[in-house]
C-alpha positions in Angstrom: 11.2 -16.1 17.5 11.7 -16.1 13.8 15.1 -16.3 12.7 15.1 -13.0 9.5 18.6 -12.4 7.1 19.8 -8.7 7.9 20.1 -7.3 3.8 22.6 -4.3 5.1 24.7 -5.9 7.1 25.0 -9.3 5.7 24.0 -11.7 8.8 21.7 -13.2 10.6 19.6 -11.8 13.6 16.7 -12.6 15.6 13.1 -10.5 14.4 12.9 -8.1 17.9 10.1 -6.1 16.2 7.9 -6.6 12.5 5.9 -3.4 10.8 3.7 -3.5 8.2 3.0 -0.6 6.6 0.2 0.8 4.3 0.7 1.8 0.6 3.8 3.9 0.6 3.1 4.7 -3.4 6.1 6.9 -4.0 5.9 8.5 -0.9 10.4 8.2 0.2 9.8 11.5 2.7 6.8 10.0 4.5 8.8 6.4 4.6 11.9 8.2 6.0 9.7 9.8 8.3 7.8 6.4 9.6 11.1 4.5 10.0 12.2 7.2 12.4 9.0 7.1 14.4 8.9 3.7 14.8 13.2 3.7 15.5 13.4 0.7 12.7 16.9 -1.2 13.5 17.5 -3.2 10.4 19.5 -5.6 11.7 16.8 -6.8 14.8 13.4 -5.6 13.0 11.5 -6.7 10.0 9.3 -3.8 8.0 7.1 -5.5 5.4 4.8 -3.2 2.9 1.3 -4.7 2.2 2.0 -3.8 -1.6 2.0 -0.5 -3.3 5.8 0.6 -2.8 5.5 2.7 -5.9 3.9 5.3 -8.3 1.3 7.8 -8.1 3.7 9.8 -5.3 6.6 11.7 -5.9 10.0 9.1 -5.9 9.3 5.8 -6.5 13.0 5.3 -7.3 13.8 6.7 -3.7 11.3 4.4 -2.3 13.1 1.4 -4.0 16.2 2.1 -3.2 15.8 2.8 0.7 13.9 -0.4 1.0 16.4 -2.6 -0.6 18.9 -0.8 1.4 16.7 -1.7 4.9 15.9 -4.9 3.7 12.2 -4.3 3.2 10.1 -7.2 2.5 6.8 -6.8 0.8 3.8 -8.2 -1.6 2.5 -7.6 -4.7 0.5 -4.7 -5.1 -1.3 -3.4 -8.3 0.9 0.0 -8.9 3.6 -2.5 -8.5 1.7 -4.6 -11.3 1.3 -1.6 -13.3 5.2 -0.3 -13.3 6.4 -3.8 -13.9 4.2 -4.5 -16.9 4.9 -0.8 -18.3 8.4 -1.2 -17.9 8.7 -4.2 -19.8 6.3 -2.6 -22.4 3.6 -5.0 -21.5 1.1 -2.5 -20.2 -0.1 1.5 -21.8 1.3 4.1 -19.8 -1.1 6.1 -18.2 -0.6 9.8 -16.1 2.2 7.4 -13.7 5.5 9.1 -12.1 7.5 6.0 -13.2 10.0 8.3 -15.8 12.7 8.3 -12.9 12.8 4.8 -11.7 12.5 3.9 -15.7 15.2 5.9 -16.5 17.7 5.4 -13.4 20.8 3.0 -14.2 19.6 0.3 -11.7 15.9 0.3 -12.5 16.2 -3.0 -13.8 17.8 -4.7 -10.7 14.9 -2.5 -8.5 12.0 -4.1 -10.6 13.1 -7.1 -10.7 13.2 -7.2 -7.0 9.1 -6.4 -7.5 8.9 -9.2 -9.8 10.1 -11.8 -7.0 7.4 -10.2 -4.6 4.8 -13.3 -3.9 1.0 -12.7 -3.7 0.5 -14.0 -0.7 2.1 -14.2 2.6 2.0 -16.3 6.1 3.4 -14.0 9.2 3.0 -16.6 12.3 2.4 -15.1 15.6 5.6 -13.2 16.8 5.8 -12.9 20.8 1.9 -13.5 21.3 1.1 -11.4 18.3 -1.9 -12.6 16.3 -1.5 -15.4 13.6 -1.6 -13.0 10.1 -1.4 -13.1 6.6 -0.4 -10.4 4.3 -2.2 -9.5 1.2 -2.6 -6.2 -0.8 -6.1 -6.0 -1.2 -7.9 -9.3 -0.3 -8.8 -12.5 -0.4 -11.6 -14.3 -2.4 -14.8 -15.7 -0.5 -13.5 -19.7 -2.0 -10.1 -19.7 -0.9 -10.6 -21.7 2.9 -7.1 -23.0 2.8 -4.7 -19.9 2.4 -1.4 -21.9 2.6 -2.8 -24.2 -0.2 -3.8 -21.1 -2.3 -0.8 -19.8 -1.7 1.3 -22.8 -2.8 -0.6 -22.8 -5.8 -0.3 -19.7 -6.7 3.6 -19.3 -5.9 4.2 -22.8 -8.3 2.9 -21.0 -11.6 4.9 -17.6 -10.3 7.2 -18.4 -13.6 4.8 -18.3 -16.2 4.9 -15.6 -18.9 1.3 -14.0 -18.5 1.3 -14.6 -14.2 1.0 -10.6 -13.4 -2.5 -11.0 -16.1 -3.7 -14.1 -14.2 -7.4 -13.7 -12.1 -5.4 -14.8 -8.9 -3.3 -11.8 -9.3 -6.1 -9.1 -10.3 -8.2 -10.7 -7.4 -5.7 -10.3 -4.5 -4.4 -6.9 -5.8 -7.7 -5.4 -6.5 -10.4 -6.4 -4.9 -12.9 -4.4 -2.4 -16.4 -5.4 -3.3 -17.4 -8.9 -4.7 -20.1 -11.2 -4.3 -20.3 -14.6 -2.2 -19.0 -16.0 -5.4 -16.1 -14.1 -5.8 -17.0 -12.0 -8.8 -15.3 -8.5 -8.6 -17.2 -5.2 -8.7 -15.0 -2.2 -9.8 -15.0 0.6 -6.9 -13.3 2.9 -5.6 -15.8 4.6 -2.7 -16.0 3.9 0.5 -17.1 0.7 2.4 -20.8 1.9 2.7 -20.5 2.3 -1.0 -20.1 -1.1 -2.7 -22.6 -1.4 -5.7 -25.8 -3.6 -5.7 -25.0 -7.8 -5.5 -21.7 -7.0 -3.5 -20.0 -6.3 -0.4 -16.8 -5.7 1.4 -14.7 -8.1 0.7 -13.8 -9.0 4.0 -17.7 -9.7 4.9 -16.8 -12.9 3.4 -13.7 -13.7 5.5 -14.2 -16.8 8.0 -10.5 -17.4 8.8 -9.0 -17.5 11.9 -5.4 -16.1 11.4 -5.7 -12.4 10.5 -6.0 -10.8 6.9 -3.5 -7.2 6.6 -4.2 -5.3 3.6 -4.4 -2.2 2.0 -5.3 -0.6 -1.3 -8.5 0.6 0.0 -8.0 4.2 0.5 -11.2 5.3 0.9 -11.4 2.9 3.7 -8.6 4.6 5.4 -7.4 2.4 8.5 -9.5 0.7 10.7 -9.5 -2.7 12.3 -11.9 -5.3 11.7 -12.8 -8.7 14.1 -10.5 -10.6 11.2 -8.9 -8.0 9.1 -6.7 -5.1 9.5 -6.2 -1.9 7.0 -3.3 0.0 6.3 -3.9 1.9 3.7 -4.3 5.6 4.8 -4.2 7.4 1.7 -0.6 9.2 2.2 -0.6 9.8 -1.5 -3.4 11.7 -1.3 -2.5 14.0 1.9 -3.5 11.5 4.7 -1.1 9.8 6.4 1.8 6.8 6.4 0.5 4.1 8.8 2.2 1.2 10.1 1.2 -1.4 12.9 3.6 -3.5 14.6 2.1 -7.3 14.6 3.4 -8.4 18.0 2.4 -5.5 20.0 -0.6 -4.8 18.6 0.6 -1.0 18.0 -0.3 1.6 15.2 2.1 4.9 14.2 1.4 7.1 11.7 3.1 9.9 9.9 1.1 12.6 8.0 2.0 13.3 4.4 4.2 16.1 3.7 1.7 17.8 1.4 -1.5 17.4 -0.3 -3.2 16.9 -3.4 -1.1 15.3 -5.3 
């Protein structure tokens, strides 16, 4: 059983339980909501985001704060991308809900917890659950090895112009490509992808499991070698997490819609 550091309470503990959960986006009431359904015990369970903790919903600063408080461990996701480049002035701000985590007294030590947020990462199997990694939206058709990519991505984590690099833009925003790996902007549904590309996952031949999100449109569903999490709370769908040892799926529905 992994061995996990409890943020709250300052010690060590044994991981009884680990979530991951879809693109919460801003989203603090749905969160709140989940954590309850699921009865999250910070110190004995882990709850990591596939990426997406903040913007487009209504309190990304709430959202921040009550996952540094539960000790919430995530990746990158591109909204994540997006407020950390706009914050440091790096990026044009465009129709975001960032002004209160911007302006809050401890933005900076909130984003720069974002900033330490790696691309990619390995979950073993937990108590029979399946072998998975994590990513935010997926992984290119070349990259066999994912702990070498993942290595080499994580060693130039440091440079100046890493939240720019094509690793980054792939893994946060891919859902169509071709065999090759070249991108296709979308943002339909999987039956949707334009001409020369397809799912990204149709390119997948790894054994360990792929959990992602960002693809909205997609909404959840479960794949031979890939599971989706992203269930479009922002949008009025719903707050889905999956527990990786049981095999289990909760959801929570959002508490309006249109936004």
């Amino acid at each position: 059983m992994a061995a996990a550091q409890d943020q709250r309470y300052g010690r060590r503990s044994e991981v009884r339980v680990r979530w991951l959960v879809g693109d919460i986006q801003g989203c603090a009431k749905e969160l709140e909501r989940l954590i309850e359904a699921i009865r999250f015990d910070p110190a004995r369970d882990q709850l990591w985001s596939v990426g997406d903790l903040i913007n487009r919903g209504p309190d990304s600063l709430a959202v921040l704060r009550l996952w540094r408080e539960i000790g919430g461990r995530a990746v990158l996701g591109n909204h994540d991308i997006y407020g950390l480049r706009a914050f440091a002035d790096r990026s044009r701000r465009k129709f975001d809900t960032l002004d209160a985590l911007f302006d809050a007294p401890d933005a900076e030590k909130l984003l720069a917890g974002l900033r330490r947020l790696s691309l990619l990462v390995h979950l073993p199997s937990l108590d029979g659950g399946p072998d998975t990694w994590v990513v935010h939206a997926g992984v290119h058709p070349h990259w066999s090895d994912l702990e070498v990519v993942a290595e080499r991505i994580q060693a130039t984590r440091d440079d100046p112009g890493w939240l720019e690099s094509p690793d980054v833009a792939f893994a946060t925003r891919v859902r169509c490509c071709d065999a090759d790996g070249t991108r296709v902007k979308h943002s339909g549904g999987i039956d949707s992808c334009p001409a020369g590309s397809r799912p990204w996952d149709d390119f997948y031949r790894g054994a360990a499991l792929i959990v992602h999100g960002h693809w909205a449109q997609r909404g959840y569903y479960r794949g031979e070698r890939t599971l989706g999490l992203d269930s479009g709370c922002v949008y009025g769908g719903r707050l889905t997490a999956w527990c990786q040892q049981e095999d289990r799926v909760v959801s929570v529905p959002a508490v309006s819609s249109g936004r």
